[in-house]
KOLZA-276493 format. One record per residue: residue in three letters; z, x, y negated of N, C-alpha, C, CB in turn. Coordinates in Angstrom, 3 decimals. Glycine has a CB too. Layout:
BEGIN
{aa ALA n.z Z n.x X n.y Y ca.z Z ca.x X ca.y Y c.z Z c.x X c.y Y cb.z Z cb.x X cb.y Y}
...
END
This chain:
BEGIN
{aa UNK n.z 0.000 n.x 0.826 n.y 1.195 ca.z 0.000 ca.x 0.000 ca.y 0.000 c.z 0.000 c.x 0.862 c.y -1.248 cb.z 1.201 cb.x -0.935 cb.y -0.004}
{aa UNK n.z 0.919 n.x 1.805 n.y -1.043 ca.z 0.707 ca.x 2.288 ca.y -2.910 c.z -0.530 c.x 3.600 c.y -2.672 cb.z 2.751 cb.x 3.228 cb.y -3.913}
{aa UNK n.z -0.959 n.x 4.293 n.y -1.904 ca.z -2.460 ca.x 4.899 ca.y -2.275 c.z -3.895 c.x 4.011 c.y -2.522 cb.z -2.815 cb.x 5.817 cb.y -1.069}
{aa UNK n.z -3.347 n.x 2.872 n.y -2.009 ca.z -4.675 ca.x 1.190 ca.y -1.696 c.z -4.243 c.x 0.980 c.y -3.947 cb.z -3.417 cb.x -1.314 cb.y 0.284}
{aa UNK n.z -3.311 n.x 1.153 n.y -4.297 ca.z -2.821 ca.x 0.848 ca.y -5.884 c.z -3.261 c.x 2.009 c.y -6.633 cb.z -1.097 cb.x 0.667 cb.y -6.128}
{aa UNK n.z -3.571 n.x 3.356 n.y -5.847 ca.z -3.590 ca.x 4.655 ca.y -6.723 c.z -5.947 c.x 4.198 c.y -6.980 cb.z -2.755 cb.x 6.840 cb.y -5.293}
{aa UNK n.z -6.033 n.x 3.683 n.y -5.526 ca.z -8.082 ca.x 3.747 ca.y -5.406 c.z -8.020 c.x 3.094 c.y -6.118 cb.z -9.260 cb.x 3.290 cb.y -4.177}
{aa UNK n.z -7.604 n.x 1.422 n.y -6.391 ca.z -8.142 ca.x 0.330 ca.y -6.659 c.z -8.162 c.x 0.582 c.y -8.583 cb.z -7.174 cb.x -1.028 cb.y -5.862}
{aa UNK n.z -7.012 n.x 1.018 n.y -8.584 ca.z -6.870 ca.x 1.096 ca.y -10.379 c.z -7.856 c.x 2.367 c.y -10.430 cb.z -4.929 cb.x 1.489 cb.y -11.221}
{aa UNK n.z -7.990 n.x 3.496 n.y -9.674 ca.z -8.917 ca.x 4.581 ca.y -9.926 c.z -10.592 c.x 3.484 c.y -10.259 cb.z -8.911 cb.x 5.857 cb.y -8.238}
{aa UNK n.z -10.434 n.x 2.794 n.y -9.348 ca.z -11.899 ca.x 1.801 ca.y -9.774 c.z -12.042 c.x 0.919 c.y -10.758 cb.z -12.304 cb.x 0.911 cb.y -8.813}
{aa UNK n.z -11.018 n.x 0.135 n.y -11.113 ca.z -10.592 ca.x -0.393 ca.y -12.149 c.z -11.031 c.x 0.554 c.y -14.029 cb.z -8.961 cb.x -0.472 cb.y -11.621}
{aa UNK n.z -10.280 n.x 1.710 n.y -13.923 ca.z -10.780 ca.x 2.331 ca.y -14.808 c.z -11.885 c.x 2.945 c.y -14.914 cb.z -10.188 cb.x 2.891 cb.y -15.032}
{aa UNK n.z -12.890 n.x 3.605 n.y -13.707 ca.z -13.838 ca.x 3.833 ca.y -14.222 c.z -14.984 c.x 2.993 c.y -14.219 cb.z -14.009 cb.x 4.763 cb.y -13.900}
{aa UNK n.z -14.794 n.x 1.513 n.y -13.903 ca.z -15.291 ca.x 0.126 ca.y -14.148 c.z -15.192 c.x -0.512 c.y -15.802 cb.z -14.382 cb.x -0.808 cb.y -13.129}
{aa UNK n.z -14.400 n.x 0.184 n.y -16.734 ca.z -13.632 ca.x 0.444 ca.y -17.838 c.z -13.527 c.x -1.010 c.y -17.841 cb.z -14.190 cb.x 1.311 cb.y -19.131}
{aa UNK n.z -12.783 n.x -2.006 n.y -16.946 ca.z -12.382 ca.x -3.258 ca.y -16.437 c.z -11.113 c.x -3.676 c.y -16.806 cb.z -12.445 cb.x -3.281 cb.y -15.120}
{aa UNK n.z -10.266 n.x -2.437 n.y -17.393 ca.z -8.546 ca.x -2.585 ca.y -17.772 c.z -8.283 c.x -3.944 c.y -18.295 cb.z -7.967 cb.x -1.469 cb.y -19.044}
{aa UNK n.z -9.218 n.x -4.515 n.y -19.461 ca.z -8.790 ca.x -5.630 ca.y -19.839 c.z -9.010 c.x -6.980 c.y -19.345 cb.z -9.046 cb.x -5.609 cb.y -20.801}
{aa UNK n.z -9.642 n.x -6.916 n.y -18.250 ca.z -10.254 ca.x -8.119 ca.y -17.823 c.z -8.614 c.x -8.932 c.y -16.996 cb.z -11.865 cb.x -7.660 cb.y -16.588}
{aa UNK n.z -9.254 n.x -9.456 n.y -17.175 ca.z -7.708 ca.x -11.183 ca.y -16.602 c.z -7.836 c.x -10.634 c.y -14.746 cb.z -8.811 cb.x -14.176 cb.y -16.914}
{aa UNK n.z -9.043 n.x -10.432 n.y -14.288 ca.z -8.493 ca.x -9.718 ca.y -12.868 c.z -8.238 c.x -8.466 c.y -12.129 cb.z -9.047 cb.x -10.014 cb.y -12.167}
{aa UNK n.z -8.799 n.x -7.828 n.y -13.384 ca.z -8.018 ca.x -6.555 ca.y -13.412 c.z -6.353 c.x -6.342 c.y -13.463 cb.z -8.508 cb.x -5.951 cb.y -14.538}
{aa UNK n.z -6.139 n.x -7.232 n.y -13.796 ca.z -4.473 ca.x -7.386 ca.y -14.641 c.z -3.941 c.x -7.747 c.y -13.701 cb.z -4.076 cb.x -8.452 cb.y -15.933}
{aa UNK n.z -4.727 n.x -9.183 n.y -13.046 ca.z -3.964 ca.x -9.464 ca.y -11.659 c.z -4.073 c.x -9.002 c.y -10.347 cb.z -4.060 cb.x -10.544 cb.y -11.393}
{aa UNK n.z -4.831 n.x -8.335 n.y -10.327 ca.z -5.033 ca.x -7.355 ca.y -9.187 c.z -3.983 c.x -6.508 c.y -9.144 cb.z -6.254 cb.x -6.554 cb.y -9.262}
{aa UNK n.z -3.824 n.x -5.241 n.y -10.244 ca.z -2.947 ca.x -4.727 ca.y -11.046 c.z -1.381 c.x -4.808 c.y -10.557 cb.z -3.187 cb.x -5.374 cb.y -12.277}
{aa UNK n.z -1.307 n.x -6.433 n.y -10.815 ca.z -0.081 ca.x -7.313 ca.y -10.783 c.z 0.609 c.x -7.495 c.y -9.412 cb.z -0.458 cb.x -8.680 cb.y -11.283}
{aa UNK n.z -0.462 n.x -7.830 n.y -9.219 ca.z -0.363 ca.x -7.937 ca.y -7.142 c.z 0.051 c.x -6.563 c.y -6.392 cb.z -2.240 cb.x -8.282 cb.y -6.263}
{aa UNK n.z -0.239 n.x -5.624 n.y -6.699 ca.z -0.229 ca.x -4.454 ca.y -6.208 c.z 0.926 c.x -3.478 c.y -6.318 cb.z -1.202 cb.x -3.987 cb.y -6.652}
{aa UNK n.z 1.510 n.x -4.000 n.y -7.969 ca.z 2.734 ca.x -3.186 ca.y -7.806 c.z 3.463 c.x -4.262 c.y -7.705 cb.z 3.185 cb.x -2.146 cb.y -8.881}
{aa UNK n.z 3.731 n.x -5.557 n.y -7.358 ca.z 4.772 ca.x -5.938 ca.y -6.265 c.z 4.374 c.x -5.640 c.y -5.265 cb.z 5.165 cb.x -7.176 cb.y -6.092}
{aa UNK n.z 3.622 n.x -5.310 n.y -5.081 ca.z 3.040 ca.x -4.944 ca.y -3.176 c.z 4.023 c.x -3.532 c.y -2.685 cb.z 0.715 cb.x -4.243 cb.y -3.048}
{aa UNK n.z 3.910 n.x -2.609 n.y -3.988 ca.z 4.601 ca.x -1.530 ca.y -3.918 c.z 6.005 c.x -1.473 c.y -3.651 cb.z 4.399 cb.x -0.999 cb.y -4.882}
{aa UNK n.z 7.218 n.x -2.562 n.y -4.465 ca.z 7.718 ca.x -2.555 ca.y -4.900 c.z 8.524 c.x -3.377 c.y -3.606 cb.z 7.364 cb.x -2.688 cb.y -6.089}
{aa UNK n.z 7.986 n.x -3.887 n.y -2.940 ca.z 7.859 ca.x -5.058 ca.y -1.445 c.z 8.368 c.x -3.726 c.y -0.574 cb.z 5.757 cb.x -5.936 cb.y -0.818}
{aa UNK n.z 7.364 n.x -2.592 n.y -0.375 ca.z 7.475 ca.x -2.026 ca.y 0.423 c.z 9.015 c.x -0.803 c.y 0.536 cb.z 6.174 cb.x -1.657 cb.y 0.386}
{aa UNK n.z 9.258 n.x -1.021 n.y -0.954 ca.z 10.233 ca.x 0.248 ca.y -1.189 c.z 11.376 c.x -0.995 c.y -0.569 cb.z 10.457 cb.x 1.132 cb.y -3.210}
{aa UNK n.z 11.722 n.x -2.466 n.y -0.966 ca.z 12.593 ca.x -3.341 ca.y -0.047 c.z 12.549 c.x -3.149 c.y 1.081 cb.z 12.432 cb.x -4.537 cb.y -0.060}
{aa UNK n.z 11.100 n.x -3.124 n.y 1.946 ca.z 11.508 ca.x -3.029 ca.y 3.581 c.z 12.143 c.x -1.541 c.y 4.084 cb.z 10.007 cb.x -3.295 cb.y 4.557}
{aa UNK n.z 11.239 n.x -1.001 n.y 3.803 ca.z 11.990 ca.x 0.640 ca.y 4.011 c.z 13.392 c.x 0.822 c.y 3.811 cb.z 11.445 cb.x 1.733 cb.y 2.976}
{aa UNK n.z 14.014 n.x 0.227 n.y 2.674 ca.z 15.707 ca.x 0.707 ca.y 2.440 c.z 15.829 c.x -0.329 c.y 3.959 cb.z 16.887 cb.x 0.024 cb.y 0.430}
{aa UNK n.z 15.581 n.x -1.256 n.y 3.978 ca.z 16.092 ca.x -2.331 ca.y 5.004 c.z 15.645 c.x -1.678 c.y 6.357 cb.z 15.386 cb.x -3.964 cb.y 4.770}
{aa UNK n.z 14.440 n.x -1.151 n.y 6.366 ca.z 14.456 ca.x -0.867 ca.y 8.035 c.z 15.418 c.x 1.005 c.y 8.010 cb.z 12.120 cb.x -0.783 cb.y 8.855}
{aa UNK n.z 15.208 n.x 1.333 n.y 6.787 ca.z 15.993 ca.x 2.593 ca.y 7.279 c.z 17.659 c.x 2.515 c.y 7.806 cb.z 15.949 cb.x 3.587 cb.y 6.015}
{aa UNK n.z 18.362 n.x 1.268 n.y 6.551 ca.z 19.807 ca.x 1.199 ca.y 6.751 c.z 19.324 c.x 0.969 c.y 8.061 cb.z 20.863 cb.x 0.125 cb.y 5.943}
{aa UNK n.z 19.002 n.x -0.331 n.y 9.191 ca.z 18.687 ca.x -0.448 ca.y 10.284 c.z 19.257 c.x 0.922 c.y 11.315 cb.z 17.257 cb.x -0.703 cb.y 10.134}
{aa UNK n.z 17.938 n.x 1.433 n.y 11.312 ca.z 17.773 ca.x 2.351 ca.y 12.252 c.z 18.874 c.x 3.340 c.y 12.146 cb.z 16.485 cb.x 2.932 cb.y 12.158}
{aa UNK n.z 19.473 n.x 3.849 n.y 10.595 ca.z 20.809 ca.x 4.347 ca.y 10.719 c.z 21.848 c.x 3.767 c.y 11.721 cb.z 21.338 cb.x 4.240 cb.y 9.494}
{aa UNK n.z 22.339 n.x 2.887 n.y 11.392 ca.z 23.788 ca.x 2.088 ca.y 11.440 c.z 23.331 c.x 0.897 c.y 12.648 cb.z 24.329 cb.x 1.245 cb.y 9.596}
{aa UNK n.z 22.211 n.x 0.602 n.y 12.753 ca.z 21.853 ca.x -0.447 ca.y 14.208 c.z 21.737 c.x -1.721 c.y 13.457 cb.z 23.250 cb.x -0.608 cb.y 15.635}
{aa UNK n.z 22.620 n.x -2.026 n.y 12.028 ca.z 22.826 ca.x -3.233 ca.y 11.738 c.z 22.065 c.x -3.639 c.y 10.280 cb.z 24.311 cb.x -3.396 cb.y 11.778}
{aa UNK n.z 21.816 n.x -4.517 n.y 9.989 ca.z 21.423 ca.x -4.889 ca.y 8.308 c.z 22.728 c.x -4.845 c.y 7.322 cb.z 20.750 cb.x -6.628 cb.y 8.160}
{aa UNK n.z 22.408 n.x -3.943 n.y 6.898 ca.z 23.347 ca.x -3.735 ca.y 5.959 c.z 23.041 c.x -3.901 c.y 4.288 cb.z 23.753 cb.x -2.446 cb.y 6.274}
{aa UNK n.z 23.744 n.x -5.195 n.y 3.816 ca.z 22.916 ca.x -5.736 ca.y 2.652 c.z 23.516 c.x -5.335 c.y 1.199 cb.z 22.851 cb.x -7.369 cb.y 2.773}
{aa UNK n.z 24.439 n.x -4.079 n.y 1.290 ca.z 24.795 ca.x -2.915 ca.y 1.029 c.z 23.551 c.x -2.193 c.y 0.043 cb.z 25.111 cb.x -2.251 cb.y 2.406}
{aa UNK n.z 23.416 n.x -1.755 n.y 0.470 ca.z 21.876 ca.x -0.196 ca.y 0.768 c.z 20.817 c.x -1.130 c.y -0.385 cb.z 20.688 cb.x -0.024 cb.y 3.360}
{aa UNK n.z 20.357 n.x -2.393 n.y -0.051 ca.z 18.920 ca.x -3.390 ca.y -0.110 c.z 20.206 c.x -3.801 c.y -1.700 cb.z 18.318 cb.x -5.111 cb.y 1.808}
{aa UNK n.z 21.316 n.x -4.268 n.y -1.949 ca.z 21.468 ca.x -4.885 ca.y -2.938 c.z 21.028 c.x -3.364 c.y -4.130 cb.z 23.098 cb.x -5.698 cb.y -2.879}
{aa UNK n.z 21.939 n.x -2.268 n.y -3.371 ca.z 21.394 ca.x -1.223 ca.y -4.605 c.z 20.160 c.x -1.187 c.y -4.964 cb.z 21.559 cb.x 0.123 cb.y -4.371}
{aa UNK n.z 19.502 n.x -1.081 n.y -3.583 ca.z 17.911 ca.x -1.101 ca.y -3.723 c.z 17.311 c.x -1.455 c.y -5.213 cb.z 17.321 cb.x -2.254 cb.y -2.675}
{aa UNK n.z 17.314 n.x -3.264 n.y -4.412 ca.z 16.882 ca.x -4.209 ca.y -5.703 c.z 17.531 c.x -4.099 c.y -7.408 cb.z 17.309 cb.x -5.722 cb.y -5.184}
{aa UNK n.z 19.011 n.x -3.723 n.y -7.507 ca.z 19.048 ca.x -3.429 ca.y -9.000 c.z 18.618 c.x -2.214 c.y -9.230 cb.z 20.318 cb.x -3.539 cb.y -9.624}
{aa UNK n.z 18.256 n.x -0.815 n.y -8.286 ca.z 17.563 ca.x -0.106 ca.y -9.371 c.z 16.106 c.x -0.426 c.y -9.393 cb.z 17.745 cb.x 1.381 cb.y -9.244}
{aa UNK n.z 15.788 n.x -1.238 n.y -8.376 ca.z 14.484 ca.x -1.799 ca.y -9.369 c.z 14.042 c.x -2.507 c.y -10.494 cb.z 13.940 cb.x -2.332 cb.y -8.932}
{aa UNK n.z 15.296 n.x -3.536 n.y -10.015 ca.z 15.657 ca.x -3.770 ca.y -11.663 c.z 15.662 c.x -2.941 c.y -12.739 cb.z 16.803 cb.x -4.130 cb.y -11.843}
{aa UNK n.z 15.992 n.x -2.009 n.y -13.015 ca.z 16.783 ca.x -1.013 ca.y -13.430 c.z 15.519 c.x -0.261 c.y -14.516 cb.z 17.466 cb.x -0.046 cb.y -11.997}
{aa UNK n.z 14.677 n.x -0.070 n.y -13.251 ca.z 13.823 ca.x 1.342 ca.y -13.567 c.z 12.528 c.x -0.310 c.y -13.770 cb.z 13.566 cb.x 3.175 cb.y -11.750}
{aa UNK n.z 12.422 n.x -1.369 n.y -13.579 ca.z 11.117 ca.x -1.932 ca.y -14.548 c.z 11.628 c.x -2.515 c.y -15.771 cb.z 10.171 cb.x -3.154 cb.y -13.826}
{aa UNK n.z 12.992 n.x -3.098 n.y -16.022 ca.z 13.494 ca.x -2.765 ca.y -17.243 c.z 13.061 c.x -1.943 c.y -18.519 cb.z 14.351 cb.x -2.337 cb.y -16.922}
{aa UNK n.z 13.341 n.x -0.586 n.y -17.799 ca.z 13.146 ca.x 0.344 ca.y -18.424 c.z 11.788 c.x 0.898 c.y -18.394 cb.z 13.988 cb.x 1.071 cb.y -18.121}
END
């Protein structure tokens, strides 16, 4: 998912397409796509650590994502 976000915007810009309404949502789609994947990973890693879901690990997760699109 996020090298499929690094091509697609690489095409996007030299399409010089930045402003178009599906550029944006393409765009849009992609870094939650990213942002999806950094959730499963904390979740399957606590997993495979500890055996159990630990909603621990996934709450930090999600506020520094909060955090860092905030900012």
């Amino acid at each position: 998912a996020i090298s499929s976000t690094a091509v697609i915007t690489k095409g996007i810009l030299e399409r010089n397409a930045r402003g178009e309404r599906s550029s944006q949502i393409v765009t849009g789609i992609l870094i939650v796509e990213d942002l999806a994947v950094v959730v499963i990973l904390t979740l399957i890693t606590g997993i495979s650590t500890t055996g159990e879901l630990r909603l621990e690990g996934l709450l930090l997760t999600i506020i520094n994502i909060g955090l860092f699109v905030l900012l």
